[in-house]
PLY file of the C-alpha trace (Angstrom):
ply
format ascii 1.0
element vertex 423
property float x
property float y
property float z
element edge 420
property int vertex1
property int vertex2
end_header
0.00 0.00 0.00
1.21 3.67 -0.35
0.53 6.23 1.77
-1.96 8.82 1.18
-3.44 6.65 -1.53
-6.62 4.83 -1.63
-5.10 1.42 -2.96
-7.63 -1.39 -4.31
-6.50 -4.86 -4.62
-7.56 -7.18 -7.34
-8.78 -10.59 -6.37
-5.58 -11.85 -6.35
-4.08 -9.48 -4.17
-2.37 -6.85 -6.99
-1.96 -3.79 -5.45
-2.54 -0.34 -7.45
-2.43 3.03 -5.84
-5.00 5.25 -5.82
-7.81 7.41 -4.05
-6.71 5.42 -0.25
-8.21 2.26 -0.65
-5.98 0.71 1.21
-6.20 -3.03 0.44
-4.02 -5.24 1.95
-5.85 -5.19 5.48
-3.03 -4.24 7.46
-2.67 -1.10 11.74
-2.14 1.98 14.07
0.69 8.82 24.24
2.70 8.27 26.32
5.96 9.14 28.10
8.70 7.27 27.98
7.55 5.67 30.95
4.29 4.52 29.08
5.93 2.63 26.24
4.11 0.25 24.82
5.28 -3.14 26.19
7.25 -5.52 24.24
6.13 -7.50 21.82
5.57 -10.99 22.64
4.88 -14.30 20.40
3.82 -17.68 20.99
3.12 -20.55 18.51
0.91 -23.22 18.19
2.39 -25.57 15.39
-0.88 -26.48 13.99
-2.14 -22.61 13.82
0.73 -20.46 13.66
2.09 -17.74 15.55
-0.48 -15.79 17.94
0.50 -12.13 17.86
-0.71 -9.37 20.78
-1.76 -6.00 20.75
-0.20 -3.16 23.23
-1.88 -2.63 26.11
-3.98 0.19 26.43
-2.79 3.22 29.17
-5.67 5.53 29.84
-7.03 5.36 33.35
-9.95 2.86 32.22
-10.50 -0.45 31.83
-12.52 -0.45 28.30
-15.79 -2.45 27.10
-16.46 -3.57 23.86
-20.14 -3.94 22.38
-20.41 -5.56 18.96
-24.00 -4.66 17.49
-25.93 -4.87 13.44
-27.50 -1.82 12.07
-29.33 -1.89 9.41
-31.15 0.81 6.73
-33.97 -0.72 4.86
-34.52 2.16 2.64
-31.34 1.90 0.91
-30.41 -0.81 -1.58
-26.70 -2.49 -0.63
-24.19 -0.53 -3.12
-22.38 -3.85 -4.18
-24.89 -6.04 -4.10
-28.00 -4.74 -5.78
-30.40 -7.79 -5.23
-30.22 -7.03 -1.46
-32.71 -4.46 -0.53
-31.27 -3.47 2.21
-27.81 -2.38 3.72
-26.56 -4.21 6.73
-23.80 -2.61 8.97
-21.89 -3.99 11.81
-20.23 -1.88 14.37
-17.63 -2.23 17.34
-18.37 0.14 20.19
-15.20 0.13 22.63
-16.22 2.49 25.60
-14.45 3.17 29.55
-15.71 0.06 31.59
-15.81 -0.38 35.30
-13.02 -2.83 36.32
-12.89 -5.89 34.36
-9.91 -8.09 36.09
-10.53 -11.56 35.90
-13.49 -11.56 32.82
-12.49 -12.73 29.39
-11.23 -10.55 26.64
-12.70 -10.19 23.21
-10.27 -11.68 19.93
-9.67 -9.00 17.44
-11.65 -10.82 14.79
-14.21 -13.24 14.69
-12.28 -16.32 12.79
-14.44 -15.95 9.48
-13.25 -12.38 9.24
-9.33 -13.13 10.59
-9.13 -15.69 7.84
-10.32 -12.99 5.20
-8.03 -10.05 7.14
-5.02 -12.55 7.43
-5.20 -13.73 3.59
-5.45 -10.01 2.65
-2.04 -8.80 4.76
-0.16 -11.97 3.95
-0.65 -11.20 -0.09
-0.65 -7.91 0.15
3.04 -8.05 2.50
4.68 -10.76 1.24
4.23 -13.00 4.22
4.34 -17.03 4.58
0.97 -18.20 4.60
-0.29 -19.59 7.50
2.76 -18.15 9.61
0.23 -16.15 12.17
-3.23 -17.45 13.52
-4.80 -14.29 12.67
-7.72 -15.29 14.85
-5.71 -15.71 18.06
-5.43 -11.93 18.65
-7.07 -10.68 21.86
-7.75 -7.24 22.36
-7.95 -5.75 25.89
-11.74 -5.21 26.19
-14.56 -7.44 28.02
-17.79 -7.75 25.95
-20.60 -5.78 27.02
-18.67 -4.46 30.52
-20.52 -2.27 32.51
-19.69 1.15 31.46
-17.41 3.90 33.62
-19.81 6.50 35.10
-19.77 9.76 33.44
-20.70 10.83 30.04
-17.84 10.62 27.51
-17.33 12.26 24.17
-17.93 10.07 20.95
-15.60 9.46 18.36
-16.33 7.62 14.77
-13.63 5.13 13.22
-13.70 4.25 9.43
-11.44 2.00 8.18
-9.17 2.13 4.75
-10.71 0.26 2.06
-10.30 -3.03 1.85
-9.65 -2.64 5.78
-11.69 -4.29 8.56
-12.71 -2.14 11.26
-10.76 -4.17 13.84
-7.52 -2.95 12.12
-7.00 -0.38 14.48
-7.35 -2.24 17.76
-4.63 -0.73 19.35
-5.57 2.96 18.76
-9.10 2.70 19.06
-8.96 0.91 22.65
-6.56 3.46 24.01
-8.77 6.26 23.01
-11.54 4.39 25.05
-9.21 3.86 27.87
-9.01 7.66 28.08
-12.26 8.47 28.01
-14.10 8.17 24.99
-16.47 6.38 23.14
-15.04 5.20 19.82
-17.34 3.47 17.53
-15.79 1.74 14.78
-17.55 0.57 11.25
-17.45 -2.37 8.77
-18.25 -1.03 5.84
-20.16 -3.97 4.37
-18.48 -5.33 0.99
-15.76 -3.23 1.43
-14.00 -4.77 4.25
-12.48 -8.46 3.39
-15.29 -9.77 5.20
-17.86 -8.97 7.66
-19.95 -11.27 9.77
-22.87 -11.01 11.14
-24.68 -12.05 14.64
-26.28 -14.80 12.84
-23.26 -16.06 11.34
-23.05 -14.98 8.03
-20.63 -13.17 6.33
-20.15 -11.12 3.68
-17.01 -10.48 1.76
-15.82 -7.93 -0.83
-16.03 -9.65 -4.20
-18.27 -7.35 -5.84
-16.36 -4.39 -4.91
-13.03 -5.80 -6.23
-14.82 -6.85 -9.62
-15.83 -3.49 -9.84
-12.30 -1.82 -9.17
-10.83 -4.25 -11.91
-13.38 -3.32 -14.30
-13.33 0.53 -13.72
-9.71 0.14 -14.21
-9.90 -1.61 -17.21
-12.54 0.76 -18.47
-11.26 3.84 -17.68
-13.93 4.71 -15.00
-11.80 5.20 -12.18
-13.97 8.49 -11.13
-17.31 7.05 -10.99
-15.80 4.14 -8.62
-13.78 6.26 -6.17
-17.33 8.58 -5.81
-19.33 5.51 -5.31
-17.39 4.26 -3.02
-17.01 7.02 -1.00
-20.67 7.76 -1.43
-21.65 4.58 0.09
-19.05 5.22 3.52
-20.30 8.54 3.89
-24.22 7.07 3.88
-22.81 4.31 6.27
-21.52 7.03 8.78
-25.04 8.71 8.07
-26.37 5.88 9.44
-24.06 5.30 12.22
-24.30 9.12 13.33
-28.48 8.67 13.22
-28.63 5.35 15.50
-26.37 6.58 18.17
-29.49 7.37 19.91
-30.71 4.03 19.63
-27.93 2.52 20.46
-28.84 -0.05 24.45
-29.39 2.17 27.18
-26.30 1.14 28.59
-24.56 2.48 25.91
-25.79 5.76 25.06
-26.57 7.06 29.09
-22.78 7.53 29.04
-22.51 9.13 25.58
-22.48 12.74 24.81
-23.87 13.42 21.56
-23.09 17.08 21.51
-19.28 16.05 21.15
-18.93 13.91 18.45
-15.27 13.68 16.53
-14.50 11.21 14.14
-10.97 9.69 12.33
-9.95 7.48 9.89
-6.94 5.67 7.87
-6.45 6.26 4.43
-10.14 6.06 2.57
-11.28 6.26 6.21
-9.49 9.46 6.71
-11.22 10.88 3.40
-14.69 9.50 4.56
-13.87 11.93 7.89
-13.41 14.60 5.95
-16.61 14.40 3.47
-18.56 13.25 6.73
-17.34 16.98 8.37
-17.96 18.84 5.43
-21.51 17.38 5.17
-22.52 17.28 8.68
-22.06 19.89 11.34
-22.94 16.82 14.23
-18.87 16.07 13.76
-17.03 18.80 15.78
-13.68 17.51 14.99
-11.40 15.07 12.99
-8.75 13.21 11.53
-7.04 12.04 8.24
-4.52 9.14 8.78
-2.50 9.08 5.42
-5.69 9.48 2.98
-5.71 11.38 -0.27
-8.71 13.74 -0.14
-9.49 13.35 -4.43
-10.69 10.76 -6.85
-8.02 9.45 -8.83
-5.94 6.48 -8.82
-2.62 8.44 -8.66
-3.63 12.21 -6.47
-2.73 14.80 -9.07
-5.14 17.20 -8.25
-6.98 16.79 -11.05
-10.69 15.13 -9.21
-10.36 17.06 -5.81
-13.35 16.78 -3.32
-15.33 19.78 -2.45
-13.66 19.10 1.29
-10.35 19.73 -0.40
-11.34 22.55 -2.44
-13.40 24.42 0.13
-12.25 23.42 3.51
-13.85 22.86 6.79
-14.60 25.64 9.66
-13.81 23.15 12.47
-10.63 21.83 13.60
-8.67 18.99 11.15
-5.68 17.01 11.91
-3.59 15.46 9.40
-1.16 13.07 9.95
1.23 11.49 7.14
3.16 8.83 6.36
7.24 10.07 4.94
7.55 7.44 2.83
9.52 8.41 -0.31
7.20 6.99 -3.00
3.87 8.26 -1.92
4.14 9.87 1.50
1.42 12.82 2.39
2.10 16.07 3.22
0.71 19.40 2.04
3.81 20.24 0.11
3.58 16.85 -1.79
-0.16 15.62 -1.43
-1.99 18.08 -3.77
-5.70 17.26 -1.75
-4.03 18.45 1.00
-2.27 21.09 0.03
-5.59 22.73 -1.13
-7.32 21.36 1.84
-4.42 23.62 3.85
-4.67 26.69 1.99
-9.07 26.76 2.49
-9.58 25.15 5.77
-10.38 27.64 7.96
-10.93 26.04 11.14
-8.15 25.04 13.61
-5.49 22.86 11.07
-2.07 20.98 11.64
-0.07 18.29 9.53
2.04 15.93 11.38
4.20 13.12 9.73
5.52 10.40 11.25
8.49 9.46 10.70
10.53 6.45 8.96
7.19 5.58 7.97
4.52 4.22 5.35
0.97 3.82 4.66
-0.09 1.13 7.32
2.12 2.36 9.90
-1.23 3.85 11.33
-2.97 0.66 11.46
-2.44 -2.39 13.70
0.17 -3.88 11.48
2.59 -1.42 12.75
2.03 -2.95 16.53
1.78 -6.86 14.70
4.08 -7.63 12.43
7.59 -6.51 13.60
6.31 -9.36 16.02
7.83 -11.61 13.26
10.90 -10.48 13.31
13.42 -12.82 12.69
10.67 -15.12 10.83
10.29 -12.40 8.35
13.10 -10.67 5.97
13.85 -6.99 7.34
13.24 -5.29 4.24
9.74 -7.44 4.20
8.61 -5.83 7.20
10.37 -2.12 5.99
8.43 -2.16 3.11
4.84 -3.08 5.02
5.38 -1.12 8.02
8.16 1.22 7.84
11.64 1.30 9.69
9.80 3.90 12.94
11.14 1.74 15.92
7.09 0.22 16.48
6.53 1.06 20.02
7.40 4.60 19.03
5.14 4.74 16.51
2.20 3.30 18.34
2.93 5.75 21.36
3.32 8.71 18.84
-0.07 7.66 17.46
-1.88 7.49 20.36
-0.68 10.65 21.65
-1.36 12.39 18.84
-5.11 10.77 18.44
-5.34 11.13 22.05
-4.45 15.17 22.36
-6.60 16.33 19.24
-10.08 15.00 20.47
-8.91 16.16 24.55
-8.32 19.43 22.86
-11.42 19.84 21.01
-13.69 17.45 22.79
-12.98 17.45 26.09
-11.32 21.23 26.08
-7.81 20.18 27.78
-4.57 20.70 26.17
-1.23 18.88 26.49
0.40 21.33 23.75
1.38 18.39 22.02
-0.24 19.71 18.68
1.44 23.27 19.30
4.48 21.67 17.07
7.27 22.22 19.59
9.77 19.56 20.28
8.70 16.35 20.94
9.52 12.72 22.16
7.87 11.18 19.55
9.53 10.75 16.03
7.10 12.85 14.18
7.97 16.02 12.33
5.49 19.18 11.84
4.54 20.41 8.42
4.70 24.46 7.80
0 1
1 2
2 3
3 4
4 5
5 6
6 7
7 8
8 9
9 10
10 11
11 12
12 13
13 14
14 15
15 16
16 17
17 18
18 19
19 20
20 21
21 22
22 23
23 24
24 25
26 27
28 29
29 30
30 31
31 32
32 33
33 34
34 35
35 36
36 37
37 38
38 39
39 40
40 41
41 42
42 43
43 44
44 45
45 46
46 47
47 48
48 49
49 50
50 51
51 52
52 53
53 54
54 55
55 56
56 57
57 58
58 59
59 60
60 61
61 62
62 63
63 64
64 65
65 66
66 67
67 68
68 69
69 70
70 71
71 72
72 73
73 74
74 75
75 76
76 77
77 78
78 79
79 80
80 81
81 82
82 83
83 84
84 85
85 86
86 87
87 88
88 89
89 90
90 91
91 92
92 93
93 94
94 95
95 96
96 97
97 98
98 99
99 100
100 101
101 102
102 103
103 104
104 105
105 106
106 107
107 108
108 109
109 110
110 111
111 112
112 113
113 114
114 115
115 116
116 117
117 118
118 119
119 120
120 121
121 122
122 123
123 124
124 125
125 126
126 127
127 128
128 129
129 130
130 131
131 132
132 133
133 134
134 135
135 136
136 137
137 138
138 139
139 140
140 141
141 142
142 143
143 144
144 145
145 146
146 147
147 148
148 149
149 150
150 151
151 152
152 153
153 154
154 155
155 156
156 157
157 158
158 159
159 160
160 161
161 162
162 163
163 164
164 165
165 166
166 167
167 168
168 169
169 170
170 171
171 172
172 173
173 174
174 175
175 176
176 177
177 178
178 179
179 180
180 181
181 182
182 183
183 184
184 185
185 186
186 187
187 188
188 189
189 190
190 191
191 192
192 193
193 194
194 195
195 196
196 197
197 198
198 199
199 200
200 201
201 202
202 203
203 204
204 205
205 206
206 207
207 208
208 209
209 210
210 211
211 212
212 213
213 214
214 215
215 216
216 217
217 218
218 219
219 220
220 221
221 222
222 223
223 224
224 225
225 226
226 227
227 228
228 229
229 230
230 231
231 232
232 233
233 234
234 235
235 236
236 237
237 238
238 239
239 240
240 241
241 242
242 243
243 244
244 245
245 246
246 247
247 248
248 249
249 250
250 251
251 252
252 253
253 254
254 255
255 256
256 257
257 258
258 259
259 260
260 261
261 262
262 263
263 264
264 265
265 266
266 267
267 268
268 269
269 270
270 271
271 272
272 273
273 274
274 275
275 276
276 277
277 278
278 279
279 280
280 281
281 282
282 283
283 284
284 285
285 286
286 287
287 288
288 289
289 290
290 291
291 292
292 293
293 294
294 295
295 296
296 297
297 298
298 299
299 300
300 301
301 302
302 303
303 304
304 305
305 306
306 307
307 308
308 309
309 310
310 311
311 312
312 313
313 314
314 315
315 316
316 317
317 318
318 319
319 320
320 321
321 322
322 323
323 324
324 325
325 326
326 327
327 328
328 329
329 330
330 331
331 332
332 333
333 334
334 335
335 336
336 337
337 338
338 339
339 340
340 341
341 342
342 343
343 344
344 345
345 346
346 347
347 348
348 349
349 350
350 351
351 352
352 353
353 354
354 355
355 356
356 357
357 358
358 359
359 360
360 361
361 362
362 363
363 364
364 365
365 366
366 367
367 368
368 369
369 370
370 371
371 372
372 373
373 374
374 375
375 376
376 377
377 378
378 379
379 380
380 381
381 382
382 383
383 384
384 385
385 386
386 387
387 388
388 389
389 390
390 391
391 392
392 393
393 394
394 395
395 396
396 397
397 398
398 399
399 400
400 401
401 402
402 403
403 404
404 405
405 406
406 407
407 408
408 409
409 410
410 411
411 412
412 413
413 414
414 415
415 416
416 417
417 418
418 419
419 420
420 421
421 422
């Protein structure tokens, strides 16, 4: 995948750059005294290496809520026939202490088989090295919620991403005192299942993608796609009040933020431009235009125009595609119209999926794995500086502008995390 690109993959895992699908599934503060623990690896030699996600270290334990919306009154965008469009979403919220209980897996195994496939095609790993399903994340299902009423933030995955990809970031914004609610976007992600057991994978969109890009029609797939996120978040941002009463008496719905990687970063942006509910958010590495290499030639009206609330971008430095506004051209006309609060961060020594969870994962395979294997996938940013940088970063944006306290972090002085400030 490269950075700032939305990057579609065909069916048998090609990789070509574009508007920030970013195909391949990959994966994502603290003080120096908060670094994120060491990796650690263990093997079963019938199901492969079970990796682990960083602990989170906010002050709460953190709950996670897995629950189906659906919209009858709008046709599924892949899939035609089906007269409806069926979501599922991840709500990971502060929990009263949960010591002892079970922990949730990253993926159910239907969806870490489709995930897994994905990242090991996509990176160059040995199949079947990593039990993709084994991954725990840190959360009890359906904990009993921290008293209070916390701020709500919306994740969207890059294309071709599942919404679990971001484990690591999304749990430590709970454990600090949020509500993050992330979203499968159905037949997009590699697969998504559903309480009842099935699942739905991303066929249709990937037959699509070849034949656009066969055909020449590029344009009208990026704007579909991104058409159908942004009515997902619709939805999403509508049934918050519907949500189990356990959920939404702790949820304040007049502070609502929302981030994303890559296309999910995009699908922020059109979502703020579009709807004045979102108060504040984030672009991980996603081009902000419609166009399978960002030339500024298809720019969104969120790039041409701007937004009048406060924006964070944060880039990737990789050499062949990394975003900032000097070399992104959505972003660079993003910067010179946004007129609410604005700052562009990039993290260093890295690439596109250095903000997901394969940035915490895979340099757990070191030694299994060639070095320039796991470079090229996830950068050369030492990992448990890259997933503290991230955090902090996420972490200080929606305290600023949610929660109205600020670190200074995002005043651009100099900093303990390997991340540079664009002027």
């Amino acid at each position: 995948m490269r950075s700032s690109r939305l990057v579609a993959a065909s069916l048998v895992g090609v990789v070509v750059s574009g508007l920030a699908v970013s195909t391949a599934v990959p994966a994502s503060a603290v003080s120096a005294s908060h670094a994120a623990p060491a990796p650690s690896v263990s093997s079963s030699p019938e199901k492969g290496l079970t990796l682990t996600l960083p602990a989170p270290r906010g002050r709460y334990a953190t709950g996670e809520s897995t629950l189906r919306l659906v919209d009858d009154k709008r046709a599924d965008p892949w899939v035609p026939s089906r007269p409806y469009r069926e979501l599922m979403v991840s709500v990971f919220y502060p929990a009263v202490h949960t010591g002892g209980r079970p922990v949730t897996n990253q993926f159910p195994a239907a969806v870490a088989a489709a995930v897994g496939q994905a990242v090991e095609e996509n990176d160059e790993l040995p199949a079947g090295l990593v039990d993709w399903a084994a991954t725990q994340t840190h959360s009890v299902k359906d904990a009993a919620m921290a008293p209070g009423r916390f701020p709500v933030v919306l994740y969207s995955p890059g294309a071709g991403d599942a919404r679990g990809w971001n484990v690591s970031l999304v749990e430590d914004l709970a454990s600090r005192g949020f509500v993050v609610v992330t979203v499968d976007h159905t037949g997009d992600a590699p697969a998504v299942q559903f309480p009842d057991g099935h699942v739905v994978g991303n066929g249709p969109l990937l037959a699509a993608w070849a034949q656009a890009f066969q055909n020449g029609t590029t344009l009208a797939f990026f704007t579909k796609l991104m058409d159908a996120r942004m009515a997902d978040t619709e939805l999403v941002l509508d049934r918050l009040t519907s949500l189990p009463d356990r959920l939404t008496d702790g949820m304040d719905l007049n502070r609502i933020g929302m981030f994303g990687h890559s296309a999910g970063g995009f699908t922020a942006a059109n979502m703020m431009y579009s709807d004045p509910r979102i108060k504040a958010g984030i672009n991980m590495d996603g081009t902000m235009e419609y166009t399978v290499v960002p030339d500024g030639t298809n720019l969104s009206e969120v790039a041409l125009h701007g937004l009048d609330r406060p924006f964070l971008l944060m880039g990737s430095s990789s050499a062949d595609g990394g975003s900032d506004v000097h070399r992104e051209p959505s972003w660079a006309s993003f910067w010179q119209h946004q007129r609410g609060w604005k700052a562009d961060v990039t993290l260093d020594d890295s690439v596109h999926a250095s903000f997901t969870d394969a940035k915490a994962l895979l340099p757990q395979l070191a030694g299994r794995v060639p070095a320039a294997t796991l470079a090229a996938a996830v950068g050369t940013v030492d990992p448990h500086r890259a997933v503290a940088a991230n955090r902090a970063l996420v972490a200080s944006f929606f305290d600023r502008f949610l929660k109205g306290r600020d670190d200074h972090l995002l005043d651009g002085g100099t900093s303990q995390y390997p991340i540079t400030f664009v002027r």
